[in-house]
N, C-alpha and C positions, 0 to 999 in steps of 0.2 A: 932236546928232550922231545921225543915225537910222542904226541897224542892224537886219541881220536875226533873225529869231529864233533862237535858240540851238539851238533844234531843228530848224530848218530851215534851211540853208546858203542863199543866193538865187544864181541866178546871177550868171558873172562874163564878163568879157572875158577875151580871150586872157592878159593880166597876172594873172589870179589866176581858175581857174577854179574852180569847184565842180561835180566833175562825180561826185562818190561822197556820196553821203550816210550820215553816221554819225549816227545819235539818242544821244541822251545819257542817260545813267541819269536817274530820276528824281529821285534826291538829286544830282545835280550840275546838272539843270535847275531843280532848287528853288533850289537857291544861285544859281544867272543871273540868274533872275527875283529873288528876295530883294538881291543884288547891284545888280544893272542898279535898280532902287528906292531904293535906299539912296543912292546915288551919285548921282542924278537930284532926293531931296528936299535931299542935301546942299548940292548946287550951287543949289539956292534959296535956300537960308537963310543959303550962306555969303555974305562978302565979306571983305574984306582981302587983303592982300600975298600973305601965301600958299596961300590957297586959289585965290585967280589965275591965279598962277605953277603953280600941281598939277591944277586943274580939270580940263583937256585929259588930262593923264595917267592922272588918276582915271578918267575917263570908259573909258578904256582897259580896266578893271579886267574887267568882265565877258566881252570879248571874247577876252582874252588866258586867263582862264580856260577858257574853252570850245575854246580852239586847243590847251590844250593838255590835257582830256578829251579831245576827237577824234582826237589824236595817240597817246593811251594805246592806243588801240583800233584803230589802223591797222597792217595787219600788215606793211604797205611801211616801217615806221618803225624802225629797227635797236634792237637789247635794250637797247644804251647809251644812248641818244638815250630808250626808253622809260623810263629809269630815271630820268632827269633828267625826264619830264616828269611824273614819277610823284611826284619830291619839288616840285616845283612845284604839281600838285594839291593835294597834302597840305599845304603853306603855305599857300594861300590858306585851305584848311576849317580849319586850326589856326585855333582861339583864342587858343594863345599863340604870340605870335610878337615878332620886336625890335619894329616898331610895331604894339601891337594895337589894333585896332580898336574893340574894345569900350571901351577908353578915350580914344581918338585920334578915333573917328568915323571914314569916309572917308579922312581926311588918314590913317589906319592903312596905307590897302594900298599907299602908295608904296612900301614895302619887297617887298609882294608882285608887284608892278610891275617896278622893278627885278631883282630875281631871276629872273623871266619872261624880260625883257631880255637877260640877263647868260646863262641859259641857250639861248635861241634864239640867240645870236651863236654859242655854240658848236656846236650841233643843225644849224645852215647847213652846216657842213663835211659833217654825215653825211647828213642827210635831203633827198632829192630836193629843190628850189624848189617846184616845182608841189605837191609833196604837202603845203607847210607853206600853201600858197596855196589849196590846196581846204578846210582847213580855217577859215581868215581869216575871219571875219563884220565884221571892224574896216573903217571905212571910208577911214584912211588906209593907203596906200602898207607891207605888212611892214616889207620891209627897211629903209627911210627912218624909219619907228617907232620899229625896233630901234636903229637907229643914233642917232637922237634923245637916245631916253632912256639911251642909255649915255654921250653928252655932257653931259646934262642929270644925271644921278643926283648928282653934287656936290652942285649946287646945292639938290636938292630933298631930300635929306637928308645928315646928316651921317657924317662919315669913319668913326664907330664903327659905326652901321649898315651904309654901306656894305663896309667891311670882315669884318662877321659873314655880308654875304649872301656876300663872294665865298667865305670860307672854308667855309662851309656848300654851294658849288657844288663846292668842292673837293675833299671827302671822296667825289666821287659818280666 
């Protein structure tokens, strides 16, 4: 899956444009790049059921981080909306988290995945389309993404975690 660099938006079509560029701090482009690596040697080395089944989602991980740094800093983004995406950042750089990484490998950020998901379904009601769209470096489809992996999160992890990300969306 090729995407654009995290510091630089690429253009879009009328479907998703990028037409504002926001650069990202250095320590959240450290994480992209360190990310977007990790996830890229995992998907070599793995195989089985369900690194299969999570690959495509994994792959997700970096772009859906940087959508929502960009977001942090967009001043069209309402305080609410910045605050969810503010605990989302902070997921992803946690170390501890339901699945961590640092023991799980990869197969750790479906959780952080998921909660991306799980807050951008709710961020659609406040945040303009277009502004969640200039941030996008993913190459599938947002909203089709979004909708995906809120079908998909059963399956890819279980009911305990899924229940800790929605509670923890909750409190925000």
């Amino acid at each position: 899956m090729e995407t654009a660099s995290a510091e630089e938006p690429r253009e879009r079509s009328e479907a998703g444009q990028n037409t504002q560029l926001i650069v990202l701090e250095k320590e959240h482009q450290r994480f992209y790049d360190k990310l977007r690596s990790k996830v890229e040697e995992f998907l070599k080395k793995q195989t089985g059921d369900k690194a299969d089944s999570a690959a495509k989602y994994i792959l997700l991980a970096p772009d859906l981080f940087v959508l929502f740094a960009r977001l942090l800093q967009d001043k069209r983004v309402p305080t609410k909306s910045k605050a969810m995406a503010g605990v989302v950042v902070a997921y992803f750089l946690s170390p501890l988290d339901v699945m961590p990484e640092i023991l799980l490998g990869p197969i750790g950020f479906l959780d952080d995945i998921i909660l991306a998901a799980y807050a951008l379904s709710r961020m659609m009601n406040e945040v303009d389309k277009h502004v969640l769209l200039e941030h996008w470096n993913g190459e599938a489809d947002l909203l089709e993404t979004v909708q995906e992996l809120l079908k998909k999160a059963e399956e890819l992890v279980d009911n305990k975690v899924l229940g800790t990300i929605k509670n923890l969306l909750n409190k925000k």
